[in-house]
N, CA, C and O atoms as CSV, one atom per row, in Angstrom:
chain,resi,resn,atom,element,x,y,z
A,1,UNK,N,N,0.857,-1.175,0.000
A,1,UNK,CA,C,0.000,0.000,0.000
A,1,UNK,C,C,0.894,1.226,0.000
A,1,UNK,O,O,1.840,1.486,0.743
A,2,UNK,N,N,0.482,1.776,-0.801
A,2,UNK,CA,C,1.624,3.261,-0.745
A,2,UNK,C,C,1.319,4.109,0.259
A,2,UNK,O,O,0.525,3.732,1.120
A,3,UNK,N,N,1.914,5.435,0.323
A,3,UNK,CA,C,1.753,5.926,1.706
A,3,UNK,C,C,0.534,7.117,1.331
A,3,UNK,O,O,0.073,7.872,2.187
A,4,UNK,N,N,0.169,7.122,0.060
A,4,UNK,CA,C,-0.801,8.236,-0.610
A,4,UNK,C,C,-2.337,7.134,-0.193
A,4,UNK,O,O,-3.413,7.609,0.171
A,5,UNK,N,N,-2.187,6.331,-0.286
A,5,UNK,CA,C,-3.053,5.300,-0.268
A,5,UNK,C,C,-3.744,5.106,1.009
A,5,UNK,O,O,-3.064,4.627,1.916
A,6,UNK,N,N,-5.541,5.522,1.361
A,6,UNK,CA,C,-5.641,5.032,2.479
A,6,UNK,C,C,-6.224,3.765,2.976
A,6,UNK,O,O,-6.787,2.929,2.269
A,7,UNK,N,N,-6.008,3.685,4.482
A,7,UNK,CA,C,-6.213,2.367,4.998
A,7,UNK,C,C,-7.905,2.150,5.119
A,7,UNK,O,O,-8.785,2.820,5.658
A,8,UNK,N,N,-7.911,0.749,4.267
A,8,UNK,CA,C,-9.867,0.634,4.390
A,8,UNK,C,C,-9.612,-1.049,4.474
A,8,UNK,O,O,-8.991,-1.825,3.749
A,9,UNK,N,N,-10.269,-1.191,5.508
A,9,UNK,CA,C,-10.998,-2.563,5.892
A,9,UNK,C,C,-10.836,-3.777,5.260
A,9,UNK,O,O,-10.529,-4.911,5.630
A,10,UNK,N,N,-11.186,-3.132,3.968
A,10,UNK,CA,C,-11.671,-3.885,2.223
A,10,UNK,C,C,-10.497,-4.508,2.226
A,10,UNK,O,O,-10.535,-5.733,2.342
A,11,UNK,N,N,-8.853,-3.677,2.072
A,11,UNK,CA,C,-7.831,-3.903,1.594
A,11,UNK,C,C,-7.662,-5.148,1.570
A,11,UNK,O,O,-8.420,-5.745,2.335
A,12,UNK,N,N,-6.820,-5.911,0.871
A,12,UNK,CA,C,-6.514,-7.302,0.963
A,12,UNK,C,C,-5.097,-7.124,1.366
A,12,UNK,O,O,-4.491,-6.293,0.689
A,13,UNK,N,N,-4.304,-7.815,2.482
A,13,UNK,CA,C,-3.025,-7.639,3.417
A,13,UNK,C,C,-3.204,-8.673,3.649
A,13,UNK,O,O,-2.023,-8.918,3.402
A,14,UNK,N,N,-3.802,-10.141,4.065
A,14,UNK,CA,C,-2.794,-11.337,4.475
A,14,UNK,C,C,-3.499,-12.681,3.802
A,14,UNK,O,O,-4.681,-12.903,3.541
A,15,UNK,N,N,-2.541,-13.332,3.660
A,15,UNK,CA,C,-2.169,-14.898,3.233
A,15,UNK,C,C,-3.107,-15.827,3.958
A,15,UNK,O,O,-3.787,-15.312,4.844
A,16,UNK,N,N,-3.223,-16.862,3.770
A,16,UNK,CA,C,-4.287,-17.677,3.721
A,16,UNK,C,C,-3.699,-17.951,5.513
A,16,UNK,O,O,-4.497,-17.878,6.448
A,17,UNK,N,N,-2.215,-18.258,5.713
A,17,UNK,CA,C,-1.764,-19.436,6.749
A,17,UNK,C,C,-1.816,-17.686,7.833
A,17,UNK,O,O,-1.899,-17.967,9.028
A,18,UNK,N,N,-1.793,-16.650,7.666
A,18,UNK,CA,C,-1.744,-15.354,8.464
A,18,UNK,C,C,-3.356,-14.690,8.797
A,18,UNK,O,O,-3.631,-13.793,9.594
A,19,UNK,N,N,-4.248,-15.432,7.936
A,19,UNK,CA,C,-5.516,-15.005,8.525
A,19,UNK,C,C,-6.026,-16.496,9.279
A,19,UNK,O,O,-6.981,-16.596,10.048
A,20,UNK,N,N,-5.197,-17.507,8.873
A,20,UNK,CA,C,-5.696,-18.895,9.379
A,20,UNK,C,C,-5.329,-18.521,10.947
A,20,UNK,O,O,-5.976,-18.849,11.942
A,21,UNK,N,N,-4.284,-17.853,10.901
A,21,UNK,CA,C,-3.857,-17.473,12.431
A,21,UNK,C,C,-4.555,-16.345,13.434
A,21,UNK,O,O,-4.560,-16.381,14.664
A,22,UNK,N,N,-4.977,-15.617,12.813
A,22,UNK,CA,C,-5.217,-14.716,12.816
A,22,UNK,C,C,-6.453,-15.119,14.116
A,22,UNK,O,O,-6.624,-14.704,15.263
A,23,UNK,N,N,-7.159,-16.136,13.245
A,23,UNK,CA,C,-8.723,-15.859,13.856
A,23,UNK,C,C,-8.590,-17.798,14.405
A,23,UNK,O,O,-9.529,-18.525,14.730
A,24,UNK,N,N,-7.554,-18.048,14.353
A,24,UNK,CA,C,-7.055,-19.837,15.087
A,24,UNK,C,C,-7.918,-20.678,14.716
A,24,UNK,O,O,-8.777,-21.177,15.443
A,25,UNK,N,N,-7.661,-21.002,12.966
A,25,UNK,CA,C,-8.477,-21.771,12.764
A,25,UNK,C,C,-7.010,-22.553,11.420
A,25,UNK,O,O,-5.841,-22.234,11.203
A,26,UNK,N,N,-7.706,-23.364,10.986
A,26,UNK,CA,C,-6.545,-24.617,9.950
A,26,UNK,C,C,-7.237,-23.585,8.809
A,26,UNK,O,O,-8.406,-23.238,8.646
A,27,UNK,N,N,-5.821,-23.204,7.995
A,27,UNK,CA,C,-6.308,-22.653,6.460
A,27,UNK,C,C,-6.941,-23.848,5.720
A,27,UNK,O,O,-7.483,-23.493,4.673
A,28,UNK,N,N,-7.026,-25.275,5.999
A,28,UNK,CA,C,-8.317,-25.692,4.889
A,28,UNK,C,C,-9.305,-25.443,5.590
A,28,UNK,O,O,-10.254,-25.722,4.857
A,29,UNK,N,N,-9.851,-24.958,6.918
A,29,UNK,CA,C,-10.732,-24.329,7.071
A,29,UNK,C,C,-11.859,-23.673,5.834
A,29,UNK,O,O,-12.901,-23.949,5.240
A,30,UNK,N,N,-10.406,-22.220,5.997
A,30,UNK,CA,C,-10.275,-21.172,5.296
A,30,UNK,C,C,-11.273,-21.826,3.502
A,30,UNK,O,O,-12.326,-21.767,2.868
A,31,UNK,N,N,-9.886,-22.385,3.530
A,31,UNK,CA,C,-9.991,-22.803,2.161
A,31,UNK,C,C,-11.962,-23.563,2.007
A,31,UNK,O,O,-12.813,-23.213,1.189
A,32,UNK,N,N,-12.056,-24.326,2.807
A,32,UNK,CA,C,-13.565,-25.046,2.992
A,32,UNK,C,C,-14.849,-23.835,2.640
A,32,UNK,O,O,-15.825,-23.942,1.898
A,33,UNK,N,N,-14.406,-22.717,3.468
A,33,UNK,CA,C,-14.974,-21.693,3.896
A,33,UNK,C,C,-15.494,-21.272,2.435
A,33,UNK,O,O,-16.658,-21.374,2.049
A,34,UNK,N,N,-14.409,-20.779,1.701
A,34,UNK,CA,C,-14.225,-20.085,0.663
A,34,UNK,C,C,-15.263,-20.863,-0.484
A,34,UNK,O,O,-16.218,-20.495,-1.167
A,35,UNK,N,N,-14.573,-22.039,-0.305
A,35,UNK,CA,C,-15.718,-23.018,-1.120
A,35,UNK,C,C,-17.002,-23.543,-1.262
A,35,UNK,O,O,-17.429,-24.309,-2.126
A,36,UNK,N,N,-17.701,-22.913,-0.073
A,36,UNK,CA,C,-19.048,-22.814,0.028
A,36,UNK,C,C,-19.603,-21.440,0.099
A,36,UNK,O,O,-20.758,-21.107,0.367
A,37,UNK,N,N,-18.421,-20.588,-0.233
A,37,UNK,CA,C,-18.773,-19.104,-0.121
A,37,UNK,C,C,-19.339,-18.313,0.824
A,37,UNK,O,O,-20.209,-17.452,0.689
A,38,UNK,N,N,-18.669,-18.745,1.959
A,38,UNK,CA,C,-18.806,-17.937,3.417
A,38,UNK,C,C,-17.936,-16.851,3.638
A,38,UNK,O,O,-18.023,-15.925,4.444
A,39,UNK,N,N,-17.166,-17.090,2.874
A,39,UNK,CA,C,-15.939,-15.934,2.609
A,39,UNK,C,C,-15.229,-15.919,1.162
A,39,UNK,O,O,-14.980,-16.858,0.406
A,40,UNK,N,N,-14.989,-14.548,1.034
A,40,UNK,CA,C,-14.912,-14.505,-0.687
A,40,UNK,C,C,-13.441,-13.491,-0.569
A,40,UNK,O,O,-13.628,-12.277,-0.650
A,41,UNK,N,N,-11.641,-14.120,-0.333
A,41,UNK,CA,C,-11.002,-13.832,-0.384
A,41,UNK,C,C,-10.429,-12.917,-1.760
A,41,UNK,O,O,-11.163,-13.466,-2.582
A,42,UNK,N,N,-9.754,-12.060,-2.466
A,42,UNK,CA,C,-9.137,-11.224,-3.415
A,42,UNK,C,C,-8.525,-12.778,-3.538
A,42,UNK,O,O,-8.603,-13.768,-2.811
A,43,UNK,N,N,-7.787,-12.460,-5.001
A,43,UNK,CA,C,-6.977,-13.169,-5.451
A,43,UNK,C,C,-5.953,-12.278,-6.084
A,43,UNK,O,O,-6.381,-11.248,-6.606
A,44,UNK,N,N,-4.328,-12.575,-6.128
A,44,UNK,CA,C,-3.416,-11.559,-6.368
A,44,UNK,C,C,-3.223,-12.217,-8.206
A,44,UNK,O,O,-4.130,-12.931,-8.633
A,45,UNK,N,N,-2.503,-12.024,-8.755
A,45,UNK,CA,C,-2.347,-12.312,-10.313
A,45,UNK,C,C,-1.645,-14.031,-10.077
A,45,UNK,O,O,-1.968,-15.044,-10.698
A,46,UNK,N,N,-0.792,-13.917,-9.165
A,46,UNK,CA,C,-0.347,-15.451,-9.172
A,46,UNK,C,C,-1.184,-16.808,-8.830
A,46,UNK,O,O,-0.876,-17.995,-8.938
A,47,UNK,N,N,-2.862,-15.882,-8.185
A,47,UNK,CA,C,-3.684,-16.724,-7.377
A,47,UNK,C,C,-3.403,-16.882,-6.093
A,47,UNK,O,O,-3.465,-18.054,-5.724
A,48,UNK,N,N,-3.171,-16.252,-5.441
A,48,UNK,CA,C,-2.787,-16.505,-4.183
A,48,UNK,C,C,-3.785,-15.840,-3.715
A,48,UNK,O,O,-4.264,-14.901,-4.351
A,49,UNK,N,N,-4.456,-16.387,-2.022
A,49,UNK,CA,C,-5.622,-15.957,-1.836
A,49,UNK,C,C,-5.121,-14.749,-0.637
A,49,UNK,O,O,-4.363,-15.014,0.296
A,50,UNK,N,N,-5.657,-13.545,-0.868
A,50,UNK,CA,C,-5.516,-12.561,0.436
A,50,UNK,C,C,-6.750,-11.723,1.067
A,50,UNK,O,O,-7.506,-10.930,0.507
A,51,UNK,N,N,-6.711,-12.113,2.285
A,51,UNK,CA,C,-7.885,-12.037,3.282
A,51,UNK,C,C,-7.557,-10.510,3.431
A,51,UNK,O,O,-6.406,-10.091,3.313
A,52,UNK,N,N,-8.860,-9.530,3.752
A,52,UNK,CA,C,-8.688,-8.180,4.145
A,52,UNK,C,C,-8.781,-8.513,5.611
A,52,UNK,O,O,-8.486,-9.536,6.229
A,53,UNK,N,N,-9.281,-7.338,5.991
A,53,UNK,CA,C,-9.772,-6.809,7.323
A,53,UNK,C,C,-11.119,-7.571,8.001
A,53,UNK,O,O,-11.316,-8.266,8.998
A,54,UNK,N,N,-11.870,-7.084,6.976
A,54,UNK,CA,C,-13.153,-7.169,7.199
A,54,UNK,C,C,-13.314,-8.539,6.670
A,54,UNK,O,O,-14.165,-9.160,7.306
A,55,UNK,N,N,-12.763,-9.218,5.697
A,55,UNK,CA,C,-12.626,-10.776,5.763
A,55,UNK,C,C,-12.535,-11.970,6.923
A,55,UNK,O,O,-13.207,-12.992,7.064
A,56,UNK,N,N,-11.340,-11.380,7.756
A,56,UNK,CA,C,-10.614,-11.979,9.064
A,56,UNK,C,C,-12.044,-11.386,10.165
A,56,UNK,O,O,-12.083,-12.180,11.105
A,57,UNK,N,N,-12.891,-10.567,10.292
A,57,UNK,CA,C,-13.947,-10.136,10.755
A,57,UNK,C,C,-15.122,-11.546,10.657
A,57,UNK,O,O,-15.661,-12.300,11.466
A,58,UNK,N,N,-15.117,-11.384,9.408
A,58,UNK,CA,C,-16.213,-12.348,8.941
A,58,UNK,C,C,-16.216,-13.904,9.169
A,58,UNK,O,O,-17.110,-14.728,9.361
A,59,UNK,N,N,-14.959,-13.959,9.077
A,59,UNK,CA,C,-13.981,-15.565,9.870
A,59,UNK,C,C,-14.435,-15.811,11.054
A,59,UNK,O,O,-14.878,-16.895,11.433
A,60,UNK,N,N,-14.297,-14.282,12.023
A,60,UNK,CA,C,-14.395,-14.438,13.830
A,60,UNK,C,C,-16.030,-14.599,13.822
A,60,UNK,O,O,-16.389,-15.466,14.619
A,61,UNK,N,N,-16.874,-14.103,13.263
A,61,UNK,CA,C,-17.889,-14.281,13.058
A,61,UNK,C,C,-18.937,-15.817,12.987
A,61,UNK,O,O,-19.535,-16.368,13.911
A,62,UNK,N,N,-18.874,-16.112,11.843
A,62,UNK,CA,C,-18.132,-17.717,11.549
A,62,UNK,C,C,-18.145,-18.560,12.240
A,62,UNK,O,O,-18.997,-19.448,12.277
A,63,UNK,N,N,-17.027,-18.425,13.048
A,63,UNK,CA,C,-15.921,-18.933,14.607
A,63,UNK,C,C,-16.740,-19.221,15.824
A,63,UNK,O,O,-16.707,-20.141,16.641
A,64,UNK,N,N,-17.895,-17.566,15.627
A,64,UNK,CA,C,-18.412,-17.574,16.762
A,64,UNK,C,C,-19.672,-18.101,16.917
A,64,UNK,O,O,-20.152,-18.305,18.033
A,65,UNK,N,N,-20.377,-18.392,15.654
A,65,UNK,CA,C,-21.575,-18.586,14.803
A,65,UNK,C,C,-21.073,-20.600,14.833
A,65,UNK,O,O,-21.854,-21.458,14.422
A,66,UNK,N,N,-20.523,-20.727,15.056
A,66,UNK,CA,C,-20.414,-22.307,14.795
A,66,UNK,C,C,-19.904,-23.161,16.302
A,66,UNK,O,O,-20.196,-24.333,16.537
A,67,UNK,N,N,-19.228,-22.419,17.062
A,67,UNK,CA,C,-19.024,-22.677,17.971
A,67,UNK,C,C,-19.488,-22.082,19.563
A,67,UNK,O,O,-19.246,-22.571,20.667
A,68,UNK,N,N,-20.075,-21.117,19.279
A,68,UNK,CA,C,-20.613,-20.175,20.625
A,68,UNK,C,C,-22.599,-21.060,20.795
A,68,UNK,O,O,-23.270,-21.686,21.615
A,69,UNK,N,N,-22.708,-20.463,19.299
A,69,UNK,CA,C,-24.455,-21.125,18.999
A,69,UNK,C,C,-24.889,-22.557,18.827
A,69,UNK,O,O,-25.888,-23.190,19.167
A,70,UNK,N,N,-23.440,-22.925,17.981
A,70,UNK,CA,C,-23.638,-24.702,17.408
A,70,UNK,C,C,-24.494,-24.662,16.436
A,70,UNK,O,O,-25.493,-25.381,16.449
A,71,UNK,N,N,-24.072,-23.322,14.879
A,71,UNK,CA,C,-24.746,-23.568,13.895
A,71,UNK,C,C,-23.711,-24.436,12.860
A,71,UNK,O,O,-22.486,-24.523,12.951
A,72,UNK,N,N,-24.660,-25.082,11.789
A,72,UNK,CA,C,-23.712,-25.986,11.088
A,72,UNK,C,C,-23.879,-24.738,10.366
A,72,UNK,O,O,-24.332,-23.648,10.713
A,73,UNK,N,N,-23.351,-25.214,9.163
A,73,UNK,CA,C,-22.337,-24.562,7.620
A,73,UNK,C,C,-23.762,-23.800,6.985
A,73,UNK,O,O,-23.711,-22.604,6.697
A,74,UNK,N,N,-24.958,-24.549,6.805
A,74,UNK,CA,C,-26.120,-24.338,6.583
A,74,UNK,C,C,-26.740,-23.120,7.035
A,74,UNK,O,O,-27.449,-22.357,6.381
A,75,UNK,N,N,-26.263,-23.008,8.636
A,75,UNK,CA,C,-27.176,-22.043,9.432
A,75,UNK,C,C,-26.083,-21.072,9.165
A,75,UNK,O,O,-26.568,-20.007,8.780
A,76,UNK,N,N,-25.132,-21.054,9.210
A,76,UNK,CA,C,-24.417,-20.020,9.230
A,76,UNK,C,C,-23.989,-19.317,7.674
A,76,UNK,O,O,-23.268,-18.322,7.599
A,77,UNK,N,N,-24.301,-19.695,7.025
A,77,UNK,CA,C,-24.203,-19.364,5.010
A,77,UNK,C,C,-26.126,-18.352,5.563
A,77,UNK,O,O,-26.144,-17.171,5.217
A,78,UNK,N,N,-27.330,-18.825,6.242
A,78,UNK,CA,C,-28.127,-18.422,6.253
A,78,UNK,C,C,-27.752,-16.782,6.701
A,78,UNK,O,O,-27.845,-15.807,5.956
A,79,UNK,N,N,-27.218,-16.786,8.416
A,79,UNK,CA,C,-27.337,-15.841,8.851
A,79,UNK,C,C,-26.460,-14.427,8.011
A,79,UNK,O,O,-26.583,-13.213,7.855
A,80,UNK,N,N,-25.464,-15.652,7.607
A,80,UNK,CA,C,-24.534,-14.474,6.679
A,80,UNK,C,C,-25.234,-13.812,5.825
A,80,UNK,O,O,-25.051,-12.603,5.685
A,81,UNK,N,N,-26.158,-14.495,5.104
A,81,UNK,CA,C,-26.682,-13.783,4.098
A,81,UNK,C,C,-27.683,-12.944,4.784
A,81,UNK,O,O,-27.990,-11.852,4.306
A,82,UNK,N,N,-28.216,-13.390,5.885
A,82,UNK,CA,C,-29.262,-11.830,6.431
A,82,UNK,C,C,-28.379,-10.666,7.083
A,82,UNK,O,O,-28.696,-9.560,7.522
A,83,UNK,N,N,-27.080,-11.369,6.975
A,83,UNK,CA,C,-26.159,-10.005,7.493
A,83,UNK,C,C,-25.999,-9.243,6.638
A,83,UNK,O,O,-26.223,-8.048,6.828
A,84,UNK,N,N,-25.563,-9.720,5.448
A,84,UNK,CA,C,-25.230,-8.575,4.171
A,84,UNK,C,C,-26.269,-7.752,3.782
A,84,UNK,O,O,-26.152,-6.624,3.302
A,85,UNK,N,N,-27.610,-8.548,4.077
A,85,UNK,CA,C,-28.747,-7.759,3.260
A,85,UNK,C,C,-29.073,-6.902,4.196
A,85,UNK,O,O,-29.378,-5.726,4.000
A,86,UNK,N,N,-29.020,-7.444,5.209
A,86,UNK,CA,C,-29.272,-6.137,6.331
A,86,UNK,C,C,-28.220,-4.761,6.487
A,86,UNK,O,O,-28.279,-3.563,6.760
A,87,UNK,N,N,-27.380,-5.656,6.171
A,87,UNK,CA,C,-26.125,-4.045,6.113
A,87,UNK,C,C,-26.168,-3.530,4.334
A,87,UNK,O,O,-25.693,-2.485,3.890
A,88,UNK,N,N,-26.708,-4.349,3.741
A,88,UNK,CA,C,-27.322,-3.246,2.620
A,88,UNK,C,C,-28.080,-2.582,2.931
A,88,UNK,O,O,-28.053,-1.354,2.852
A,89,UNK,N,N,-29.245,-3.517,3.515
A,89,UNK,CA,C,-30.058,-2.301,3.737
A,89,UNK,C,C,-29.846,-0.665,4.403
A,89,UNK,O,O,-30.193,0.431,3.964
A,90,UNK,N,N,-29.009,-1.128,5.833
A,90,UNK,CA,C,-28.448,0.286,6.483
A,90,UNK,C,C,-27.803,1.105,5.173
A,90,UNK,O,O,-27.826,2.328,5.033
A,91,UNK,N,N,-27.325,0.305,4.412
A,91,UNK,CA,C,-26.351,1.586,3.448
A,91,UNK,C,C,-27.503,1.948,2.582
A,91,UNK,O,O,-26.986,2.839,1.909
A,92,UNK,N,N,-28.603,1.851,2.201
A,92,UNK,CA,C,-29.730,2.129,1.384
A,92,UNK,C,C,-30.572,3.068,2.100
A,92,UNK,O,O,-30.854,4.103,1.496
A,93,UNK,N,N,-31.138,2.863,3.563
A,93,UNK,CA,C,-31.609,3.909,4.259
A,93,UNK,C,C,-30.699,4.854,4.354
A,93,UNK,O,O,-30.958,6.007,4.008
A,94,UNK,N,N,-29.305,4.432,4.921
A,94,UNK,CA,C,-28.427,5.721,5.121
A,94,UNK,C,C,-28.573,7.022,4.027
A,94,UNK,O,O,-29.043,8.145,4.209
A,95,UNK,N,N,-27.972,6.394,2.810
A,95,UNK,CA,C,-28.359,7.477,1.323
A,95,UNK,C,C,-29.659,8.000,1.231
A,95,UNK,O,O,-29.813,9.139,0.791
A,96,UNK,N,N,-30.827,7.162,1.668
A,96,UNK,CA,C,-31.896,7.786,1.381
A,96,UNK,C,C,-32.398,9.155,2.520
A,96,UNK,O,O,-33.189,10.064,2.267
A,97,UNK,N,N,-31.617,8.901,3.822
A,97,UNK,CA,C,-32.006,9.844,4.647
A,97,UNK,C,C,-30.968,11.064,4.426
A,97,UNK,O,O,-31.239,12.209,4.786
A,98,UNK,N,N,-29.821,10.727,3.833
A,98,UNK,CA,C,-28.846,11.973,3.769
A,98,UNK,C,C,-29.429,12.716,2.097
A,98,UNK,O,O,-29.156,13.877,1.795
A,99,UNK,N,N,-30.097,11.945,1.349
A,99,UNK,CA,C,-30.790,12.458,0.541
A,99,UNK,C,C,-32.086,13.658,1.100
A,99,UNK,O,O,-32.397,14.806,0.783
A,100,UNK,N,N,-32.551,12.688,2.037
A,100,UNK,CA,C,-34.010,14.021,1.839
A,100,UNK,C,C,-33.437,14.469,3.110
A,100,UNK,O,O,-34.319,14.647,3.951
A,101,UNK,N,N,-32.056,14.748,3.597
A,101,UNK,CA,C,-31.931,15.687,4.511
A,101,UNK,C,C,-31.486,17.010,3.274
A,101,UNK,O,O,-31.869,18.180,3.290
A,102,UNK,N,N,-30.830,16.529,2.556
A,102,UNK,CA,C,-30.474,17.288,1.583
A,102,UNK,C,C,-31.416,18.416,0.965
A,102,UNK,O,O,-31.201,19.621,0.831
A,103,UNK,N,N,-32.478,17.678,0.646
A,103,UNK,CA,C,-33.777,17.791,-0.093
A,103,UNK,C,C,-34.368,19.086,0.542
A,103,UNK,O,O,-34.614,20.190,0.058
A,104,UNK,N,N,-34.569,18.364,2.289
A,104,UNK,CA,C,-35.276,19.767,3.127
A,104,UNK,C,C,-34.624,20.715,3.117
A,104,UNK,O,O,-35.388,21.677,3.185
A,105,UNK,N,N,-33.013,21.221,3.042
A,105,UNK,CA,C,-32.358,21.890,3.418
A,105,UNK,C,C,-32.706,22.687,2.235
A,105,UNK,O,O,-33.523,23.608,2.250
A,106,UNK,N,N,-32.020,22.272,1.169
A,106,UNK,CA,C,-32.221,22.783,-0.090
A,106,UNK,C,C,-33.597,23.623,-0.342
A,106,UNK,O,O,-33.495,24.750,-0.827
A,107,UNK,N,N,-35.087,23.009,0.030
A,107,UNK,CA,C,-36.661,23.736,0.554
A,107,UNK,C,C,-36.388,24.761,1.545
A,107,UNK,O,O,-36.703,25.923,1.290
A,108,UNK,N,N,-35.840,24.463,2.639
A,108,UNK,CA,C,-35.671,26.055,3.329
A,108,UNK,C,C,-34.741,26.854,2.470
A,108,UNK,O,O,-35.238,27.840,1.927
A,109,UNK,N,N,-33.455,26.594,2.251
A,109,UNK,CA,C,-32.759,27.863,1.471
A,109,UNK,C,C,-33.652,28.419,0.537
A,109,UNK,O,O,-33.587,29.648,0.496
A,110,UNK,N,N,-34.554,27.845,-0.311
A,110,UNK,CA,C,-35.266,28.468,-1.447
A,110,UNK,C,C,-36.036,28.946,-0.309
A,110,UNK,O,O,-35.612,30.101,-0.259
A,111,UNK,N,N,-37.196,28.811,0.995
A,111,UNK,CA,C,-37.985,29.331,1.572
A,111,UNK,C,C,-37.738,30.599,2.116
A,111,UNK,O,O,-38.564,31.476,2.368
A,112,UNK,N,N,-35.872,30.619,2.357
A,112,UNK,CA,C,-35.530,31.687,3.079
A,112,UNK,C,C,-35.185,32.530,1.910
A,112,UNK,O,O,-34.827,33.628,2.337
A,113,UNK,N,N,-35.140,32.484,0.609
A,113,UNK,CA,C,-34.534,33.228,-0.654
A,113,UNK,C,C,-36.198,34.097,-0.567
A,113,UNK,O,O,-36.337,35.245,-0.147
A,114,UNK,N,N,-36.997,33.459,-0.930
A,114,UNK,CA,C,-38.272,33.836,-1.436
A,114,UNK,C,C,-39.400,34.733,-0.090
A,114,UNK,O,O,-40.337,35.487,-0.349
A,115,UNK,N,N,-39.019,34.421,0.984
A,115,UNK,CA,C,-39.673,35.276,1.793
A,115,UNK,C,C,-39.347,36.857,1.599
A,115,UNK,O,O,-38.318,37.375,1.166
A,116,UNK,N,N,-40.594,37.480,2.074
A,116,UNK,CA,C,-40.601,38.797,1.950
A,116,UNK,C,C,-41.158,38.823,3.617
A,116,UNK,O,O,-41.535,37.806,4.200
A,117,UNK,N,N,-41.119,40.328,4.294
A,117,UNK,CA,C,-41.562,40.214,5.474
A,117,UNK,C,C,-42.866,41.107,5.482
A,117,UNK,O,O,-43.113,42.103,4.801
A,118,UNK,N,N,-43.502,40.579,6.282
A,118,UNK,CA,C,-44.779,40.920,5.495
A,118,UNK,C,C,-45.427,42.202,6.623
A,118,UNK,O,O,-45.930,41.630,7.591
A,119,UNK,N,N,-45.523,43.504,6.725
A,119,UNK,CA,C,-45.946,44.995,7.858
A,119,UNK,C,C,-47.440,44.871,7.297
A,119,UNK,O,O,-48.000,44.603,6.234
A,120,UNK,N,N,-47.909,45.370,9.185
A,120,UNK,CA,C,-48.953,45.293,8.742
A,120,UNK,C,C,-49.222,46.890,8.506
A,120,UNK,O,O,-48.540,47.794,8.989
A,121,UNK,N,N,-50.663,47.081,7.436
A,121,UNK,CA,C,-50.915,48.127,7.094
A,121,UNK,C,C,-51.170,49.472,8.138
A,121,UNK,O,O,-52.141,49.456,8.895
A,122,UNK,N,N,-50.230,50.624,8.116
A,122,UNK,CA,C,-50.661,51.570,9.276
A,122,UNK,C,C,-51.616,51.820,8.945
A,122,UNK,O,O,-51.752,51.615,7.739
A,123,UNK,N,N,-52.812,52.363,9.630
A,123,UNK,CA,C,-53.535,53.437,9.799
A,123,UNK,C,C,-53.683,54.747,9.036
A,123,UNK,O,O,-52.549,55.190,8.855
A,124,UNK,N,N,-54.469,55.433,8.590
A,124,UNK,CA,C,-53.941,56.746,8.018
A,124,UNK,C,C,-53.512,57.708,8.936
A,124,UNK,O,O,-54.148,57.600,9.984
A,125,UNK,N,N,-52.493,58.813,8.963
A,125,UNK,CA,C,-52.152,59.553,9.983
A,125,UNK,C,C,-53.624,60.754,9.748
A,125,UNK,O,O,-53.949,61.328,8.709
A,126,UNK,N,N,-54.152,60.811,10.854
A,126,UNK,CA,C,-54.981,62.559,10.668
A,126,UNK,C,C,-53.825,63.323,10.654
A,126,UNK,O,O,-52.727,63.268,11.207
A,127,UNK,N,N,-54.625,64.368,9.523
A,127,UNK,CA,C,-54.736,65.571,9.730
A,127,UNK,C,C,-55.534,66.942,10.319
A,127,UNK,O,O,-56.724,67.153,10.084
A,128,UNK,N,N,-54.923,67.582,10.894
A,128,UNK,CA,C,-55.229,68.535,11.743
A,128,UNK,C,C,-55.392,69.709,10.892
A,128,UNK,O,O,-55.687,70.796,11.389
């Protein structure tokens, strides 16, 4: 990673036997994992598989999902997938609320462009 380059989650930084460690599990784990698509490692040009951040996340996950609960491969490919859709979803509400925050803001600036202030009519002054 260059030093212009910033650090995101996504990045892909370690090797199959360094995320196998990582999260203390056997890289054919890993490898098992991958093959039922519980985890979807980068591949570099030589093929070599490299786990990000948020990969080695998804591992502990996994880890904890198979051994904390006692889901098999089945239950846990399930929950994964209501995880992603659910964190789509947050990223779909998110845009949509920074949208119509946008939206209102944008309605008052025009509300505050277009107001006039409105006196009420005096009286006629007498004359004497």
């Amino acid at each position: 990673m260059s030093e212009r380059q910033e650090w995101s989650p996504r990045h892909p930084r370690y090797m199959i036997s360094v995320a196998a460690e990582l999260v203390g599990m056997h890289p054919q784990t890993l490898r098992i994992y991958e093959q039922k698509g519980l985890v979807r490692p980068k591949r570099t040009a030589g093929n070599t598989r490299l786990y990000s951040d948020e990969d080695v996340e998804r591992l502990r996950l996994i880890q904890r999902l198979t051994t904390e609960i006692g889901l098999n491969l089945a239950g846990v490919e399930r929950v994964l997938r209501l995880e992603d859709e659910l964190a789509r979803l947050r990223r779909q509400l998110d845009r949509m609320e920074r949208e119509m925050r946008e939206t209102v803001e944008e309605v008052h600036r025009r509300y505050r462009r277009d107001l006039v202030l409105y006196r009420a009519p005096q009286p006629p002054m007498k004359r004497d």
